[in-house]
N, C-alpha and C positions, 0 to 999 in steps of 0.2 A: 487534412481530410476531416466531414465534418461525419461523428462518429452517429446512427440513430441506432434505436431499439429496434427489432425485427417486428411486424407484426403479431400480436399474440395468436393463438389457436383456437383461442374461445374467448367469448365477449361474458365474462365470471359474473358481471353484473346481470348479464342476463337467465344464466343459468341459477345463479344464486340471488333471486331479487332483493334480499337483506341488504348483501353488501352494497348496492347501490347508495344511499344515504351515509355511509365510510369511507367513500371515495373519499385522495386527498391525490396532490398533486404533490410532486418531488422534483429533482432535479438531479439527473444522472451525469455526473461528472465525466464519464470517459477519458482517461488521463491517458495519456503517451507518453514515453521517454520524448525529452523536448531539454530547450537552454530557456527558459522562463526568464525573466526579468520582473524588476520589483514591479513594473506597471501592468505586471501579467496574474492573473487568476491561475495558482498552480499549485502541485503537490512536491512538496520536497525543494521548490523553488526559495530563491532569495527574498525576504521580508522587506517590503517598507515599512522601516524601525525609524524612531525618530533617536538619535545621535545621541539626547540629553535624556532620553527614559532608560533605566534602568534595564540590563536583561535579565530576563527570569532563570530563576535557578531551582532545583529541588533541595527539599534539606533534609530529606528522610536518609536512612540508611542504606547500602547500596550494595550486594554482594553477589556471586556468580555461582552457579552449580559448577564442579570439577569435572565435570562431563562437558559440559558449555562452557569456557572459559571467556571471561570478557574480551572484544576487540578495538582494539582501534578505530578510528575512523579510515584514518590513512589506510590500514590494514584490507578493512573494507573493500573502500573505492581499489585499489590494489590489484584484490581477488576480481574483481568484479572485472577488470583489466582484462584479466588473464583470460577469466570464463570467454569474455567477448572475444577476445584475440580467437582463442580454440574453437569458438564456435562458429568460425565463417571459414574454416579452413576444409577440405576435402574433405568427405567421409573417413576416406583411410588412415586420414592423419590428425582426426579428431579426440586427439588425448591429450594430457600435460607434457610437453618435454621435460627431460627433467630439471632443467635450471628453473623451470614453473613450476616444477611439482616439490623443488625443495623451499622454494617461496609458499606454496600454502602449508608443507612440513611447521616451516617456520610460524606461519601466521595462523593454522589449528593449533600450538603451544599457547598462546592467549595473551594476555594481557593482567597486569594486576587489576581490580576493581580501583578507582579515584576515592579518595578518601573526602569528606566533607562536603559543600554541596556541587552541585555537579548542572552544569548550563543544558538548560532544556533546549531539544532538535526540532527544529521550524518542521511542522508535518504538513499544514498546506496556509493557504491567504484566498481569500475567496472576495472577490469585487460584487456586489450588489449587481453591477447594472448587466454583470454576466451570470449571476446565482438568483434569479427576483423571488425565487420562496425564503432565501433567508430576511426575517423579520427582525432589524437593527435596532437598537437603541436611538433617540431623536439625534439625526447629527451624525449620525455615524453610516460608514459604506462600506465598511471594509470588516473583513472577519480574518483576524490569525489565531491560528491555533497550534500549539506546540507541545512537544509532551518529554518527559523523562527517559531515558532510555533503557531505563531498568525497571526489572517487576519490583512489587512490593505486595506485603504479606496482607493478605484478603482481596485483590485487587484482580480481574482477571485480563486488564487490558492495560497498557502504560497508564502513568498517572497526567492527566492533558487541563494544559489550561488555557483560556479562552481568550482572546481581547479583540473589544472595538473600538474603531477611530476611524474621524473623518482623514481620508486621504491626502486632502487639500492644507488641513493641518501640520501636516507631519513636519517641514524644513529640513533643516538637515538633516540625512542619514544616513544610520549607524553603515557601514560599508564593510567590516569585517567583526560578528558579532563573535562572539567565544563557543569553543567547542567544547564539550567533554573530553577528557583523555581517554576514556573508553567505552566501551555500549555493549550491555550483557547480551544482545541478539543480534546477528547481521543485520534480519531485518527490519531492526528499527530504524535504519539509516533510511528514510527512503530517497528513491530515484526521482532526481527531478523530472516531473512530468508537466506538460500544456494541455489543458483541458479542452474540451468540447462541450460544454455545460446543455442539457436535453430536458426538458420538463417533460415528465411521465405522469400516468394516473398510476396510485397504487392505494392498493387497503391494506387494513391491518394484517398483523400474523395470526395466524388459527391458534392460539393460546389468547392472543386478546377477546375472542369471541366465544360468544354464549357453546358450552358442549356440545350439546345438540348439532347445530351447525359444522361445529368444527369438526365432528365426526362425518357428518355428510361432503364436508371439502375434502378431509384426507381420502375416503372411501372414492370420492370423484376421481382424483389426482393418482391414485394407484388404478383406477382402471386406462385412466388417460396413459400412463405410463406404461401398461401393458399392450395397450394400443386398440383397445373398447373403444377410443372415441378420437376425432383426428387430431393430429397432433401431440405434441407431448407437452407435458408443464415443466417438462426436465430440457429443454430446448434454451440455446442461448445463453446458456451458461459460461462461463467463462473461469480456468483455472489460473490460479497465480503462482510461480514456482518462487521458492527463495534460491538462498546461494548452496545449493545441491554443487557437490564437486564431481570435475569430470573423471573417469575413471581412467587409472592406468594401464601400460599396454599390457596385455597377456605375458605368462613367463614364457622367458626367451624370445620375445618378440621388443623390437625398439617401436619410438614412437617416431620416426623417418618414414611410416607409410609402407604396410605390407599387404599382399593377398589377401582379401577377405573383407566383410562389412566389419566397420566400429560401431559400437554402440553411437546413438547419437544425442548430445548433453540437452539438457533442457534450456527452454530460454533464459534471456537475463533478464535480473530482479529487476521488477517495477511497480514497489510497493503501489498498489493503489488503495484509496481513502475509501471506495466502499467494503474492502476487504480485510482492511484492520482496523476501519472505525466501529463498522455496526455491530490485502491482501490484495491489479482492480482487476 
């Protein structure tokens, strides 16, 4: 399905004639859970690696709050199992069993942190001729981008590093590249997703512009929001859930499905790239 932006509610260049000359065009990925392949523009998808380049690794230091304890990958994918399994099940019987609920017991205990350096997670690959605002080095088509799966100190987003290459270059490829033995957040693992890539107009953020202005857009935007003028700037939003656990049954109630509504769990993870680059 091919994903678009809704119509906006107000034409901002019109109402703000400044921003008009800031216009810039983007490209809104719209990632889905999907089975990507290396010859696909994706998130969390398989890389085309060429077999003889080195994989990248981080070599900084690598540790876990005791409140978050690092997980597995396997761990992960696992949970994520379970959540799916329990979330296409009845209302009434939307909880953990407990042969599930003593598997994430198990899998909230954690993981040690990896000692030494630790192989960076493929976050997306993006093809030119389905992304055309990315501007490539001569020769090159293809964007991978991968990152650490651990914070580091002063850092507010994984630590990501970049590569480009011609496609047509690569030969043989790498086919099973190395994982981490652990990842200090679930959702740095992300969900492979197949894109729908949309070129959009957009301007800057109201800190990139003159005071003045920026006061007149927030003051805009909160009456829009109140509903002064039609539509809202808060529209089309879109929330991302991570791996939230499902709740267990009430006391003295099993989870075999009894009287009564369940709570109902949230969707399953699918990291998207506009919501842990700039969560989709």
């Amino acid at each position: 399905m091919t994903r678009t932006t809704p119509p906006r509610p107000a034409d901002v260049a019109a109402v703000f004639p400044h921003l008009g000359p800031l216009a810039r065009t983007a490209t809104r990925l719209h990632p889905r859970p999907g089975a990507p392949s290396r010859q696909d523009s994706s998130v969390g998808g398989p890389l085309l690696w060429p077999s003889a380049e080195p994989w990248p690794h981080c070599e900084g230091t690598h540790s876990a709050p005791d409140v978050l304890p690092a997980t597995s990958l396997a761990d992960v994918r696992l949970l994520r199992e379970i959540r799916s399994a329990a979330t296409i099940r009845p209302p009434e019987d939307r909880f953990y069993t407990p042969d599930e609920r003593a598997v994430v017991e198990r899998i909230n205990v954690g993981h040690p942190c990896p000692a030494g350096l630790v192989a960076l997670l493929p976050v997306a690959q993006l093809y030119v001729r389905q992304v055309p605002d990315l501007r490539p080095p001569e020769g090159a088509d293809l964007l991978q981008v991968l990152w650490c799966p651990f914070d580091h100190p002063g850092e507010i987003m994984p630590r990501t590093e970049l590569f480009w290459r011609s496609a047509a270059a690569v030969g043989s490829v790498l086919t099973t590249p190395p994982e981490p033995a652990a990842i200090q957040h679930r959702g740095y693992l992300p969900e492979p997703c197949l894109l729908s890539p949309e070129q959009i107009t957009e301007y800057p953020l109201t800190v990139e512009l003159a005071p003045d202005l920026c006061e007149e857009i927030e003051a805009w935007s909160v009456r829009q929001k109140a509903g002064a003028l039609p539509g809202s700037a808060y529209e089309g939003m879109e929330e991302t859930y991570y791996d939230r656990e499902l709740p267990s049954p009430p006391a003295g109630r099993s989870a075999a499905g009894r009287p009564g509504a369940s709570p109902t769990p949230p969707p399953s993870t699918a990291v998207c790239a506009t919501a842990r680059w700039s969560q989709c």
